[in-house]
N, C-alpha and C positions, 0 to 999 in steps of 0.2 A: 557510416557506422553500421556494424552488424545488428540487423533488427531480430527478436524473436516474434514467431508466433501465440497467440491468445485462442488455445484452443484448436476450434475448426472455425472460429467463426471468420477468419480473413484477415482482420485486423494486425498489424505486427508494429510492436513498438522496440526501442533501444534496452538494453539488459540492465537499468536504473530507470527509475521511475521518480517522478516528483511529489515529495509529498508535500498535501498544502494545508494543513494543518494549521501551520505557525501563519498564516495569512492573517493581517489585522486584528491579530491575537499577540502575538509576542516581537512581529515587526511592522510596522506603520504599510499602506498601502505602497507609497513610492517607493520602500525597501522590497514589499513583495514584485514590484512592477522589476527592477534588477535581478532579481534572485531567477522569477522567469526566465526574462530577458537571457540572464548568462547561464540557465539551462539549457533552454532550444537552441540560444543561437550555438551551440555546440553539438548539437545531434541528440539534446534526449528531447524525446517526444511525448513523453507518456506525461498526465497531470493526472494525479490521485484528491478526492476530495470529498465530500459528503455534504448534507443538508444539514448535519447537525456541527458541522465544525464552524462556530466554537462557541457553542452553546455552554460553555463550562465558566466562560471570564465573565469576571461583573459585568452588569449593563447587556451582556449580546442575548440571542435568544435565536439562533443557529443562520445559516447563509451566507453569513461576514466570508466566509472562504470563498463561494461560488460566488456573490457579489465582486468581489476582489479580480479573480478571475475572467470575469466575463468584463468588467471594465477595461480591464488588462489586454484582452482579445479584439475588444472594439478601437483600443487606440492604437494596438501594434499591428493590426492586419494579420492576423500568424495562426487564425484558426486553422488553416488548410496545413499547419507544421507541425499539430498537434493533436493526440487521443486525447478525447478530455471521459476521465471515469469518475462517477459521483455515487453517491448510495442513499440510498432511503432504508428508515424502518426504527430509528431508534422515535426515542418520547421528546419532540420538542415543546409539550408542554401546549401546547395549541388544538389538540385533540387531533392531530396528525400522526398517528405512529403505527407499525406496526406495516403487515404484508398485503393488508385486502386490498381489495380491486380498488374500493374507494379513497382507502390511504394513499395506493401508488399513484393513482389519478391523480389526486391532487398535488400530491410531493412531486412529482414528475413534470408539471405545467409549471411547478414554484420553482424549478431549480431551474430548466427549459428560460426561465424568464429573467434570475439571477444572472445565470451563464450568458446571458443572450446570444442562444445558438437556437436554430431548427433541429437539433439532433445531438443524443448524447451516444457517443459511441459504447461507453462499458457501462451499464446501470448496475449496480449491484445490491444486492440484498446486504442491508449492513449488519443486521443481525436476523436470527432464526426468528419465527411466529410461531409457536406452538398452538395457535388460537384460530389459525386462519387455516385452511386446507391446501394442499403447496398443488393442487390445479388452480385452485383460483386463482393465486400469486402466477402461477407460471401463464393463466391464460390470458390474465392483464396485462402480462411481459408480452405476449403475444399479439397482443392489440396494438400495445404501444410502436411493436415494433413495424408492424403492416401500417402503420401509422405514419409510418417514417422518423416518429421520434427520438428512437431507439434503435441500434447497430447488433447487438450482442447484448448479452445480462452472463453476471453473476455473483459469487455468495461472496460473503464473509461472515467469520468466525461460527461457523457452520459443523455440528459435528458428525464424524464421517457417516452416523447410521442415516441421519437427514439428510445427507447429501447425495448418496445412493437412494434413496429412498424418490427423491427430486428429481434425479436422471431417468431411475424407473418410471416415473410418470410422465418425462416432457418422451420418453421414449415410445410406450404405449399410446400415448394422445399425439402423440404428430405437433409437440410444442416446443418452442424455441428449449434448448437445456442450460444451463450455468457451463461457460464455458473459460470460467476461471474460477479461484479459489483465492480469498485473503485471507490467512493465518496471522498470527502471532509466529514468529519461526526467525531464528538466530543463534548465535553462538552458545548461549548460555539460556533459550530457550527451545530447547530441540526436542522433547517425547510428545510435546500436543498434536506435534504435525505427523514426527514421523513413524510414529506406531503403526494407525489405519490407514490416515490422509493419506499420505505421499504413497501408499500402495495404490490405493484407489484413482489419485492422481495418475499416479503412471498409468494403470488399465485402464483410465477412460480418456486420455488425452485430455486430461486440466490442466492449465497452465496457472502458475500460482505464482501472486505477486504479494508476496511476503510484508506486513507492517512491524514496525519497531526492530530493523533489520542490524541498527545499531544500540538494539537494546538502553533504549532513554539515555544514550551518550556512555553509555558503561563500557563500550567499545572502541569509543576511541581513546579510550587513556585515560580518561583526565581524573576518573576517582581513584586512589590509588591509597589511600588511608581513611579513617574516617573523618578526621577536618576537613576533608575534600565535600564534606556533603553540603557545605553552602556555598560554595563553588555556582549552584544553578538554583529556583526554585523546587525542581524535583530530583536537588542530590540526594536529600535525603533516604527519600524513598529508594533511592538507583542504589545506595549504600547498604544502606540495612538489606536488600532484598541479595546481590551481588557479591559486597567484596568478604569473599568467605575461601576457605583452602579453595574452592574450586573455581571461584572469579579470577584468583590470582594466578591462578596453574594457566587461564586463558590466556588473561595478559601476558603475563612470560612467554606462550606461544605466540603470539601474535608479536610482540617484539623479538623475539627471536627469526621470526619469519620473514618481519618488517626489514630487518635488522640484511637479511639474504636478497630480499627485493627490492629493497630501496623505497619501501613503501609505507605510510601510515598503520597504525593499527586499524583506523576507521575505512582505507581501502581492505587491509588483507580481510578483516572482517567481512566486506561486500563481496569482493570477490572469491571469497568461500560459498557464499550464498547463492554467487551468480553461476559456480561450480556445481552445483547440485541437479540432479535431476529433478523434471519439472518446474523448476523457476525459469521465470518468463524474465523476472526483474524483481529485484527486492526495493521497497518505495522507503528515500532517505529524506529529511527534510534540512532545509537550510537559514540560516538568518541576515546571511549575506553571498557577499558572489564570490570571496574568499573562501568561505566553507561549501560554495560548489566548487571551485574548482577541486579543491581537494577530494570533495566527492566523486568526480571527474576524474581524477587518477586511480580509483577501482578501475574503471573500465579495460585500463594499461597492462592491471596486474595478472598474469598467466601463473596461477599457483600451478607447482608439481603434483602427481599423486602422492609423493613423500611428504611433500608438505598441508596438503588436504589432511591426509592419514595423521598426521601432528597435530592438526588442530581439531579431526575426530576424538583424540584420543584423548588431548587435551580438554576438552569439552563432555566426555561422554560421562 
Protein backbone atom coordinates (compact mmCIF):
# COMPACT_ATOMS: atom_id res chain seq x y z
CA UNK A 1 0.00 0.00 0.00
CA UNK A 2 1.13 3.60 -0.83
CA UNK A 3 2.55 4.93 2.38
CA UNK A 4 2.90 8.89 3.04
CA UNK A 5 5.23 10.68 4.76
CA UNK A 6 4.89 12.45 8.56
CA UNK A 7 6.69 15.42 7.96
CA UNK A 8 10.64 15.24 7.94
CA UNK A 9 10.65 13.06 10.68
CA UNK A 10 11.03 9.44 8.55
CA UNK A 11 8.17 7.98 9.80
CA UNK A 12 5.58 6.97 6.77
CA UNK A 13 2.18 5.50 7.38
CA UNK A 14 -0.97 4.37 4.82
CA UNK A 15 -3.39 7.43 3.78
CA UNK A 16 -6.08 6.23 6.61
CA UNK A 17 -5.34 6.27 9.91
CA UNK A 18 -7.03 4.46 12.91
CA UNK A 19 -8.69 6.01 15.16
CA UNK A 20 -9.12 4.42 18.75
CA UNK A 21 -11.32 6.34 20.46
CA UNK A 22 -14.24 3.90 20.40
CA UNK A 23 -11.81 1.27 22.22
CA UNK A 24 -13.59 -0.03 25.51
CA UNK A 25 -15.80 2.86 25.23
CA UNK A 26 -18.46 2.07 22.61
CA UNK A 27 -17.06 -1.71 21.68
CA UNK A 28 -15.96 -4.26 24.25
CA UNK A 29 -11.97 -5.06 24.05
CA UNK A 30 -12.39 -8.36 21.98
CA UNK A 31 -14.38 -6.27 19.32
CA UNK A 32 -11.41 -3.58 19.43
CA UNK A 33 -8.88 -6.61 19.23
CA UNK A 34 -10.98 -7.39 15.45
CA UNK A 35 -11.40 -3.96 14.35
CA UNK A 36 -7.36 -3.79 14.72
CA UNK A 37 -6.78 -6.96 13.61
CA UNK A 38 -8.86 -6.21 10.20
CA UNK A 39 -7.13 -2.79 9.94
CA UNK A 40 -3.37 -3.80 9.79
CA UNK A 41 -3.81 -7.05 8.67
CA UNK A 42 -4.80 -4.88 5.32
CA UNK A 43 -2.01 -2.40 5.26
CA UNK A 44 -3.04 0.47 7.49
CA UNK A 45 -0.49 1.14 9.88
CA UNK A 46 -1.13 4.11 11.54
CA UNK A 47 -2.98 3.87 15.33
CA UNK A 48 -4.19 7.33 16.59
CA UNK A 49 -4.96 7.60 20.35
CA UNK A 50 -4.43 9.56 23.53
CA UNK A 51 -4.23 9.25 27.32
CA UNK A 52 -7.32 10.79 27.77
CA UNK A 53 -9.55 8.61 25.64
CA UNK A 54 -12.20 7.95 27.14
CA UNK A 55 -12.18 9.70 30.07
CA UNK A 56 -15.79 11.04 29.01
CA UNK A 57 -17.95 7.31 29.76
CA UNK A 58 -19.07 6.46 33.22
CA UNK A 59 -16.76 4.82 35.39
CA UNK A 60 -13.31 5.45 33.10
CA UNK A 61 -10.82 8.11 34.10
CA UNK A 62 -8.55 8.15 30.66
CA UNK A 63 -6.02 5.03 29.25
CA UNK A 64 -8.99 2.55 28.61
CA UNK A 65 -7.67 3.18 24.70
CA UNK A 66 -4.00 2.77 25.20
CA UNK A 67 -4.58 -0.08 27.65
CA UNK A 68 -6.63 -1.65 24.94
CA UNK A 69 -4.00 -1.28 22.63
CA UNK A 70 -1.08 -2.30 24.23
CA UNK A 71 -2.94 -5.65 25.28
CA UNK A 72 -3.71 -5.92 21.82
CA UNK A 73 -0.06 -5.61 20.68
CA UNK A 74 1.30 -7.93 23.29
CA UNK A 75 -0.99 -10.73 22.13
CA UNK A 76 -0.87 -10.29 18.29
CA UNK A 77 3.07 -9.64 17.92
CA UNK A 78 2.31 -6.63 15.32
CA UNK A 79 4.16 -3.93 17.07
CA UNK A 80 6.69 -3.94 14.32
CA UNK A 81 3.33 -3.36 11.70
CA UNK A 82 2.46 -0.49 13.24
CA UNK A 83 2.89 3.55 14.12
CA UNK A 84 1.49 3.84 17.31
CA UNK A 85 0.52 7.88 17.91
CA UNK A 86 -0.82 9.05 21.38
CA UNK A 87 -1.28 12.58 22.96
CA UNK A 88 -0.88 14.02 26.15
CA UNK A 89 -2.11 17.56 27.68
CA UNK A 90 -5.65 17.48 28.23
CA UNK A 91 -7.12 17.47 32.32
CA UNK A 92 -7.40 13.86 33.41
CA UNK A 93 -8.41 14.97 36.55
CA UNK A 94 -5.36 13.51 38.55
CA UNK A 95 -3.34 16.69 38.55
CA UNK A 96 -1.75 15.45 35.23
CA UNK A 97 -2.46 17.93 32.56
CA UNK A 98 -1.37 20.36 30.56
CA UNK A 99 2.54 20.76 28.51
CA UNK A 100 5.23 21.22 31.28
CA UNK A 101 8.20 19.10 31.54
CA UNK A 102 6.65 17.58 34.50
CA UNK A 103 3.11 16.79 33.12
CA UNK A 104 4.80 15.19 29.82
CA UNK A 105 7.17 13.19 32.26
CA UNK A 106 4.71 11.79 33.65
CA UNK A 107 1.93 11.33 30.94
CA UNK A 108 4.66 9.89 28.86
CA UNK A 109 6.08 6.91 31.36
CA UNK A 110 1.84 6.45 31.99
CA UNK A 111 0.99 5.78 28.56
CA UNK A 112 4.91 4.06 27.69
CA UNK A 113 3.37 1.59 30.39
CA UNK A 114 -0.40 1.41 29.10
CA UNK A 115 0.88 0.66 25.47
CA UNK A 116 3.54 -1.55 26.59
CA UNK A 117 5.96 -0.42 24.14
CA UNK A 118 9.76 1.06 24.67
CA UNK A 119 8.85 3.80 22.29
CA UNK A 120 6.13 5.97 21.00
CA UNK A 121 6.56 6.80 17.51
CA UNK A 122 4.07 10.23 17.14
CA UNK A 123 3.60 12.05 20.67
CA UNK A 124 1.54 14.62 20.19
CA UNK A 125 0.51 17.75 22.04
CA UNK A 126 -3.28 17.11 22.34
CA UNK A 127 -4.16 20.58 23.07
CA UNK A 128 -2.32 24.02 23.28
CA UNK A 129 -0.82 25.42 27.01
CA UNK A 130 -1.00 28.74 27.08
CA UNK A 131 0.58 28.50 30.82
CA UNK A 132 3.72 26.64 29.91
CA UNK A 133 6.50 28.20 27.74
CA UNK A 134 6.50 25.96 24.31
CA UNK A 135 10.64 25.73 24.97
CA UNK A 136 9.98 24.00 27.83
CA UNK A 137 7.37 21.63 26.22
CA UNK A 138 9.48 21.27 23.12
CA UNK A 139 12.66 20.67 25.33
CA UNK A 140 11.07 17.75 27.18
CA UNK A 141 10.07 16.40 23.64
CA UNK A 142 13.56 16.67 23.28
CA UNK A 143 14.75 14.60 26.25
CA UNK A 144 12.19 12.25 25.67
CA UNK A 145 13.17 11.79 22.53
CA UNK A 146 17.24 11.26 23.06
CA UNK A 147 15.75 9.13 25.37
CA UNK A 148 14.52 6.78 23.07
CA UNK A 149 11.07 7.17 24.10
CA UNK A 150 9.92 9.18 21.51
CA UNK A 151 10.37 8.93 17.44
CA UNK A 152 8.79 12.39 16.27
CA UNK A 153 6.12 14.88 18.30
CA UNK A 154 3.38 16.68 17.24
CA UNK A 155 0.27 19.17 17.76
CA UNK A 156 -3.26 19.19 17.75
CA UNK A 157 -5.85 21.55 17.64
CA UNK A 158 -3.25 24.07 17.66
CA UNK A 159 -3.84 27.48 16.28
CA UNK A 160 -1.85 28.60 13.30
CA UNK A 161 -0.17 31.71 15.35
CA UNK A 162 1.15 28.91 18.10
CA UNK A 163 2.14 26.79 15.79
CA UNK A 164 4.45 29.04 13.98
CA UNK A 165 5.35 30.48 16.87
CA UNK A 166 6.60 26.43 18.11
CA UNK A 167 8.55 25.89 14.70
CA UNK A 168 10.30 29.39 15.35
CA UNK A 169 11.63 28.03 18.61
CA UNK A 170 12.36 24.25 18.04
CA UNK A 171 14.03 26.25 14.88
CA UNK A 172 16.19 28.76 16.88
CA UNK A 173 17.07 26.15 19.83
CA UNK A 174 18.17 23.29 17.71
CA UNK A 175 14.79 21.24 19.18
CA UNK A 176 13.08 18.40 17.81
CA UNK A 177 9.79 20.58 15.86
CA UNK A 178 6.07 19.34 15.51
CA UNK A 179 6.16 17.52 12.66
CA UNK A 180 2.51 16.91 12.13
CA UNK A 181 -0.66 18.66 12.77
CA UNK A 182 -4.38 17.24 14.05
CA UNK A 183 -7.22 19.41 13.06
CA UNK A 184 -10.64 19.10 13.04
CA UNK A 185 -10.95 19.26 8.89
CA UNK A 186 -13.72 17.65 6.59
CA UNK A 187 -16.36 18.14 4.35
CA UNK A 188 -18.51 20.26 6.20
CA UNK A 189 -15.73 21.42 8.41
CA UNK A 190 -13.33 23.29 6.31
CA UNK A 191 -12.32 27.29 7.37
CA UNK A 192 -10.40 26.13 10.81
CA UNK A 193 -7.89 24.45 8.92
CA UNK A 194 -7.86 26.09 5.69
CA UNK A 195 -7.69 29.72 6.15
CA UNK A 196 -3.96 29.80 7.94
CA UNK A 197 -3.17 26.00 8.76
CA UNK A 198 -3.05 24.45 5.60
CA UNK A 199 -0.75 27.55 4.17
CA UNK A 200 1.47 27.09 6.87
CA UNK A 201 1.25 23.42 6.46
CA UNK A 202 2.27 23.48 3.12
CA UNK A 203 5.60 26.13 3.78
CA UNK A 204 6.73 24.08 6.55
CA UNK A 205 6.18 20.58 5.33
CA UNK A 206 3.46 19.36 8.15
CA UNK A 207 1.74 16.64 7.48
CA UNK A 208 -1.70 16.65 9.00
CA UNK A 209 -3.69 13.89 9.97
CA UNK A 210 -6.97 15.23 10.09
CA UNK A 211 -9.81 14.01 13.29
CA UNK A 212 -13.55 13.65 12.68
CA UNK A 213 -12.72 13.16 8.90
CA UNK A 214 -16.38 11.73 8.86
CA UNK A 215 -17.78 14.43 10.57
CA UNK A 216 -19.45 12.29 13.77
CA UNK A 217 -21.06 9.95 10.98
CA UNK A 218 -22.84 13.01 9.07
CA UNK A 219 -20.86 11.68 6.07
CA UNK A 220 -21.70 8.71 5.72
CA UNK A 221 -25.35 9.15 5.06
CA UNK A 222 -27.10 7.93 7.68
CA UNK A 223 -28.82 11.40 8.98
CA UNK A 224 -30.87 12.41 6.41
CA UNK A 225 -33.97 14.06 8.37
CA UNK A 226 -34.26 14.83 11.75
CA UNK A 227 -35.81 11.55 13.25
CA UNK A 228 -32.56 10.14 12.03
CA UNK A 229 -31.14 11.87 15.19
CA UNK A 230 -31.62 8.85 17.41
CA UNK A 231 -30.34 6.77 15.02
CA UNK A 232 -26.68 6.92 17.42
CA UNK A 233 -25.98 8.61 20.85
CA UNK A 234 -24.64 11.76 19.19
CA UNK A 235 -27.34 12.00 16.31
CA UNK A 236 -28.55 14.48 17.88
CA UNK A 237 -25.91 16.73 17.98
CA UNK A 238 -24.53 15.47 14.23
CA UNK A 239 -28.41 16.86 13.31
CA UNK A 240 -28.95 20.06 14.86
CA UNK A 241 -25.17 21.14 14.05
CA UNK A 242 -25.44 19.49 9.95
CA UNK A 243 -28.48 18.81 8.21
CA UNK A 244 -29.11 22.37 7.04
CA UNK A 245 -29.43 23.78 3.08
CA UNK A 246 -25.87 23.10 3.16
CA UNK A 247 -25.44 19.54 4.86
CA UNK A 248 -27.83 18.46 2.24
CA UNK A 249 -26.14 20.19 -0.86
CA UNK A 250 -22.99 17.78 0.51
CA UNK A 251 -25.03 14.70 0.67
CA UNK A 252 -26.42 15.10 -2.73
CA UNK A 253 -22.79 15.58 -3.89
CA UNK A 254 -21.47 12.86 -2.36
CA UNK A 255 -24.15 10.51 -3.68
CA UNK A 256 -23.99 11.82 -6.80
CA UNK A 257 -20.40 11.13 -6.83
CA UNK A 258 -20.84 7.78 -4.99
CA UNK A 259 -23.36 7.27 -7.44
CA UNK A 260 -20.14 7.71 -10.55
CA UNK A 261 -17.54 5.68 -8.43
CA UNK A 262 -19.32 3.00 -7.16
CA UNK A 263 -18.43 4.19 -3.95
CA UNK A 264 -19.93 5.06 -0.21
CA UNK A 265 -20.58 8.42 0.74
CA UNK A 266 -18.31 7.65 3.82
CA UNK A 267 -15.35 6.59 1.22
CA UNK A 268 -15.99 9.63 -1.28
CA UNK A 269 -15.79 11.66 1.82
CA UNK A 270 -12.30 10.18 2.77
CA UNK A 271 -10.96 10.16 -0.12
CA UNK A 272 -11.55 13.89 -0.78
CA UNK A 273 -9.67 14.33 2.32
CA UNK A 274 -6.98 12.00 1.24
CA UNK A 275 -6.98 14.36 -1.99
CA UNK A 276 -5.88 17.39 -0.42
CA UNK A 277 -2.82 18.79 0.11
CA UNK A 278 -0.96 18.11 3.06
CA UNK A 279 -2.92 15.18 4.41
CA UNK A 280 -0.80 12.54 5.41
CA UNK A 281 -4.17 10.48 6.38
CA UNK A 282 -7.39 11.53 7.62
CA UNK A 283 -8.07 9.20 11.14
CA UNK A 284 -11.71 7.22 10.93
CA UNK A 285 -12.82 5.03 13.54
CA UNK A 286 -14.78 1.82 13.47
CA UNK A 287 -17.04 -0.44 15.64
CA UNK A 288 -16.44 -3.45 13.65
CA UNK A 289 -14.52 -5.03 10.88
CA UNK A 290 -17.53 -4.57 8.46
CA UNK A 291 -17.34 -0.70 9.00
CA UNK A 292 -13.52 -1.11 8.15
CA UNK A 293 -13.78 -2.54 5.40
CA UNK A 294 -15.88 -0.16 4.05
CA UNK A 295 -13.49 2.20 5.30
CA UNK A 296 -10.95 0.41 3.35
CA UNK A 297 -12.67 1.12 0.15
CA UNK A 298 -11.66 4.99 0.44
CA UNK A 299 -8.35 4.01 -0.25
CA UNK A 300 -9.77 2.45 -3.99
CA UNK A 301 -11.48 5.66 -4.51
CA UNK A 302 -9.37 7.95 -7.34
CA UNK A 303 -11.77 11.18 -7.37
CA UNK A 304 -11.38 13.36 -10.62
CA UNK A 305 -10.43 17.10 -10.35
CA UNK A 306 -14.10 17.56 -11.64
CA UNK A 307 -15.26 15.67 -9.10
CA UNK A 308 -13.07 17.25 -6.14
CA UNK A 309 -14.17 20.69 -7.59
CA UNK A 310 -18.06 19.35 -7.02
CA UNK A 311 -17.62 18.64 -3.81
CA UNK A 312 -15.34 22.09 -3.17
CA UNK A 313 -18.21 23.77 -4.27
CA UNK A 314 -20.67 21.66 -2.77
CA UNK A 315 -19.22 22.29 0.55
CA UNK A 316 -17.79 25.76 0.45
Amino acid sequence: MQQRQLGRSGISIAPLMVGANVFDWTIDKAMSFKVLDAFVDNGVNGIDTANAYSIWAPGHKGGESETVIGEWLKASGKRNKVVIATKAGMDLGDGVKGLSRKALTRALDDSLRRLQVDAIDLYQAHVDDMDTPQEETLSACADAIKAGKVRAIGASNFKPERLASALAISKQNNLPRYETLQPQYNLVERAGFESELQKLCLAENISVIPYYGLASGFLTGKYRKESDAGLSPRGKGVVSKYLNERGLRVLAALDAIGAETKATPAQVSLAWLMAKPTIAAPIASATSPAQVNDLLGALKVQLSSAQIAALDNASA
